[in-house]
C-alpha positions as CSV (number, residue, x, y, z in Angstrom):
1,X,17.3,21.7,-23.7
2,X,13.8,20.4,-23.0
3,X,11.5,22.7,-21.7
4,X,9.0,19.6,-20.4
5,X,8.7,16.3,-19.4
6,X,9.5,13.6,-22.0
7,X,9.9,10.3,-20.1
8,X,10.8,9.1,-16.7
9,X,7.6,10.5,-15.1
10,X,6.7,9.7,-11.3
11,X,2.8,10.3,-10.7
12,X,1.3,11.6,-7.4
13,X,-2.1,11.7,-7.2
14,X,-4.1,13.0,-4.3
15,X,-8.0,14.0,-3.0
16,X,-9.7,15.3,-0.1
17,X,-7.4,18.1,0.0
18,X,-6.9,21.2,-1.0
19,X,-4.5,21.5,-3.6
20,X,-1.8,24.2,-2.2
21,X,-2.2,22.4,0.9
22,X,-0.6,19.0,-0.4
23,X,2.3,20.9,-2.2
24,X,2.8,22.6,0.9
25,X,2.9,19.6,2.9
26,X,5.4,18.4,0.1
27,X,7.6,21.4,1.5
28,X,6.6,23.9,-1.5
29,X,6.6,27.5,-0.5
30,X,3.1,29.3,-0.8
31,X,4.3,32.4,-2.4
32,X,6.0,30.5,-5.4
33,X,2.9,28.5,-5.6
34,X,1.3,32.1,-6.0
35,X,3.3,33.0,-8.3
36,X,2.2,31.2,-11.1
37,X,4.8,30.0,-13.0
38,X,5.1,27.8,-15.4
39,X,7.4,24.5,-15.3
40,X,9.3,25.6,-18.6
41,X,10.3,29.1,-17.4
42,X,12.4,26.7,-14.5
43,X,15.5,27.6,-15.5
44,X,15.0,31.3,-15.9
45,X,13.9,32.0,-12.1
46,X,16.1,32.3,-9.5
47,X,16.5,28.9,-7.1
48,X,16.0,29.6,-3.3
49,X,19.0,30.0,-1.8
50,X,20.8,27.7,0.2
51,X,18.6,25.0,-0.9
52,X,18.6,21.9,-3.4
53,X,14.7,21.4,-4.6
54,X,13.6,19.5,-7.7
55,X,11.5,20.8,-10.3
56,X,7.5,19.7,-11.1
57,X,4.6,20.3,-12.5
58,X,1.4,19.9,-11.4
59,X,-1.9,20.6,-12.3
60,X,-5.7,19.4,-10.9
61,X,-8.2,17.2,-12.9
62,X,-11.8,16.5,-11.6
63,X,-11.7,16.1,-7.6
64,X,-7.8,15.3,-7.9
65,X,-4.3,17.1,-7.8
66,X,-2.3,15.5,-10.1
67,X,2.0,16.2,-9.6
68,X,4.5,15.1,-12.4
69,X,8.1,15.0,-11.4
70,X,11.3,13.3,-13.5
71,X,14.1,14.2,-10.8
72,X,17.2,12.3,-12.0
73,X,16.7,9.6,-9.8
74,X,13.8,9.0,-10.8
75,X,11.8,9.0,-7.5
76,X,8.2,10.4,-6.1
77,X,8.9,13.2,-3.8
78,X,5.7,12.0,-1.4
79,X,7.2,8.3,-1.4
80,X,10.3,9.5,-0.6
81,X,8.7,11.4,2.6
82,X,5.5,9.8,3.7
83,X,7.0,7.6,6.2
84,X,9.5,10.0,7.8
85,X,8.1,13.6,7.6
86,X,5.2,14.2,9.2
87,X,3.4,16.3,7.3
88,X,3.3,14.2,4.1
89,X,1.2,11.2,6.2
90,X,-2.0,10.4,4.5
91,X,-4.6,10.9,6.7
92,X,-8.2,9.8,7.0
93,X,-10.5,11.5,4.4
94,X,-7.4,11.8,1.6
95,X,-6.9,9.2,-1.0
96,X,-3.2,9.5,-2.5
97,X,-1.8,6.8,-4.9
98,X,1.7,7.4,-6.3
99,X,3.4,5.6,-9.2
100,X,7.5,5.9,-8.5
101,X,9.9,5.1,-10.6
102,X,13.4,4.5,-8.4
103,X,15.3,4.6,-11.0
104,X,18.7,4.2,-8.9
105,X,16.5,2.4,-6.2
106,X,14.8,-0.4,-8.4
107,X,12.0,-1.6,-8.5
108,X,9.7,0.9,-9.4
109,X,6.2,0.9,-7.2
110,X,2.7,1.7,-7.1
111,X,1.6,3.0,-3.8
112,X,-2.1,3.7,-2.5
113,X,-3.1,5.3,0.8
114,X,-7.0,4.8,0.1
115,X,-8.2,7.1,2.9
116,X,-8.1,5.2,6.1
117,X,-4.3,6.7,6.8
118,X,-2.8,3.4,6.0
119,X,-0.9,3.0,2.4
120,X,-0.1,-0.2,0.4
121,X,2.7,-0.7,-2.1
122,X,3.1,-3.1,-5.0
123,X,5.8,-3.2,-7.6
124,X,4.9,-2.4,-11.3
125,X,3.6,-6.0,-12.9
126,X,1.7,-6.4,-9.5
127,X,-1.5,-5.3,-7.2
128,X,-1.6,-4.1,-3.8
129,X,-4.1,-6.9,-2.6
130,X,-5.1,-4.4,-0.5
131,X,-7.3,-1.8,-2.6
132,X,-9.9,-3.4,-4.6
133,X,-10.9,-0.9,-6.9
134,X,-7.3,0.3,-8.0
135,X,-6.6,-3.5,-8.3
136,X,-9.7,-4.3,-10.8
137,X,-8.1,-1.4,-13.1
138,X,-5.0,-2.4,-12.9
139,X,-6.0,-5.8,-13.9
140,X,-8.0,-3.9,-16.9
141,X,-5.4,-2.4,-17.9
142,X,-3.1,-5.7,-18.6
143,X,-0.7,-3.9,-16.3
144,X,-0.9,-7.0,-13.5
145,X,1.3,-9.6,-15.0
146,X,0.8,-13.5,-14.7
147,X,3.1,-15.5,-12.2
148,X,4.3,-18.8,-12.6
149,X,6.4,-19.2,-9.2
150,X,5.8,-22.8,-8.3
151,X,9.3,-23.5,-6.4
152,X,11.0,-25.0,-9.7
153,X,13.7,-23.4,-11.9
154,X,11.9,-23.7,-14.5
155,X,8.9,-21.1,-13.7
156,X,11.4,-18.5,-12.1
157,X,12.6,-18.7,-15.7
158,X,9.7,-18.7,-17.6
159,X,8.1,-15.7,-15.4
160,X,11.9,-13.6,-16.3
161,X,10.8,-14.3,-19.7
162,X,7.5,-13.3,-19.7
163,X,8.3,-10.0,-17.8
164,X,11.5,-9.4,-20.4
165,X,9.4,-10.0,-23.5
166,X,6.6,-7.3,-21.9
167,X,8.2,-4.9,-19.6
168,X,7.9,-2.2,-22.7
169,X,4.2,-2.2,-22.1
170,X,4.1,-2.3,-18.3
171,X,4.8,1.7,-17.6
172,X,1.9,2.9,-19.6
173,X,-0.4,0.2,-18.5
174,X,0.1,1.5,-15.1
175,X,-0.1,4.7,-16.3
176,X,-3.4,4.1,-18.1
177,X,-4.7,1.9,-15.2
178,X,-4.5,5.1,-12.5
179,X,-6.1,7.3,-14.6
180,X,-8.7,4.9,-15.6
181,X,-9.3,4.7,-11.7
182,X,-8.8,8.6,-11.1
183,X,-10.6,9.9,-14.1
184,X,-7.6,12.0,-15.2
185,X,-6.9,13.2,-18.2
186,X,-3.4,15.0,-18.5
187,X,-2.4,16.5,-21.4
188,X,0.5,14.5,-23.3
189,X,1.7,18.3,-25.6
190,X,1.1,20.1,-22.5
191,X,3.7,18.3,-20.7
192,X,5.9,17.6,-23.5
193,X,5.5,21.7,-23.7
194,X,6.3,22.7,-20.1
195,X,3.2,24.6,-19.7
196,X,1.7,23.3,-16.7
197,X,2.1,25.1,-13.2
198,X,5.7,25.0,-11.7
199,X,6.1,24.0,-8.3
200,X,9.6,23.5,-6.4
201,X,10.0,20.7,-3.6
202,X,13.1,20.1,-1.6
203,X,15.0,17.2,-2.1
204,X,14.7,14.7,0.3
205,X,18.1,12.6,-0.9
């Protein structure tokens, strides 16, 4: 049994705000958050009654807050809630971007609230056209992929095939793009390892 996170990651990313405060707002529970514990002691700790909650990890780099989760489905618990529950609404002052992977709810997307309370989505391969400065890395990064729709056939084909022959490097140039844009660095062994904080959010599905 793996006692980390080996693939399937979905990235939240949020600043101005405290830390506990954004998990809370995720619907963690203060006292766990006190608790300390560590994502690969999970399945050793008892799970709150009565309730179905997903396991993450999470951990703060620089000015950011940085949460790693790789629920089944394969989805971002703050994308999943920003636009129903209240309390996960960006608001002015907090930047939040979140990379989801919708794994049963293709296609995976980039999402960036950039501090004015409003938040812009892209799929993976695209930009937002909305955020400048998360666009320019994403471009950097090779993770903004070329498209050749002109009406015809032929360049719906030929952009499938470019996408087919390059989708192996699209996840980590995202990947690589936000924390070009962040400045986060997140240890690769320590996540591998389990051996970043623990925190438990409800599922929202």
């Amino acid at each position: 049994m793996a006692t980390g996170m080996l693939g399937g990651i979905s990235l939240t990313v949020a600043r101005g705000v405290e830390a506990e405060d954004f998990l809370v707002r995720l619907g963690a529970d203060s006292e766990q958050l006190q608790r300390h514990d560590l994502y690969n002691e999970r399945y050793e700790l008892a799970a709150p009654a009565g309730l179905n909650v997903s396991h993450a990890m999470y951990g703060t780099c620089g000015d950011w807050l940085y949460i790693l989760e790789d629920d089944f489905r394969g989805f971002a618990t703050w994308w999943a809630g920003y636009r129903t529950v209240a309390a996960m609404a960006p608001l002015v002052g907090e930047e939040i971007i979140c990379l989801t992977q919708n794994r049963h709810d293709a296609p995976s997307l980039i999402l960036h609230a950039p501090g004015d309370g409003q938040t812009w989505e892209a799929e993976f391969k695209g930009e937002t056209e909305r955020s400048s400065g998360l666009d320019a890395a994403l471009h950097a990064a090779g993770a903004v992929f070329p498209s050749f729709y002109a009406g015809t056939a032929s360049s719906t084909e030929e952009e499938s095939r470019y996408f087919e022959e390059h989708l192996h490097e699209l996840q980590p140039a995202v990947f690589a793009a936000v924390g070009n844009y962040c400045g986060i660095t997140i240890g690769r062994d320590s996540v591998e390892a389990g051996d970043l904080p623990l925190v438990l959010v409800p599922s929202l599905f």
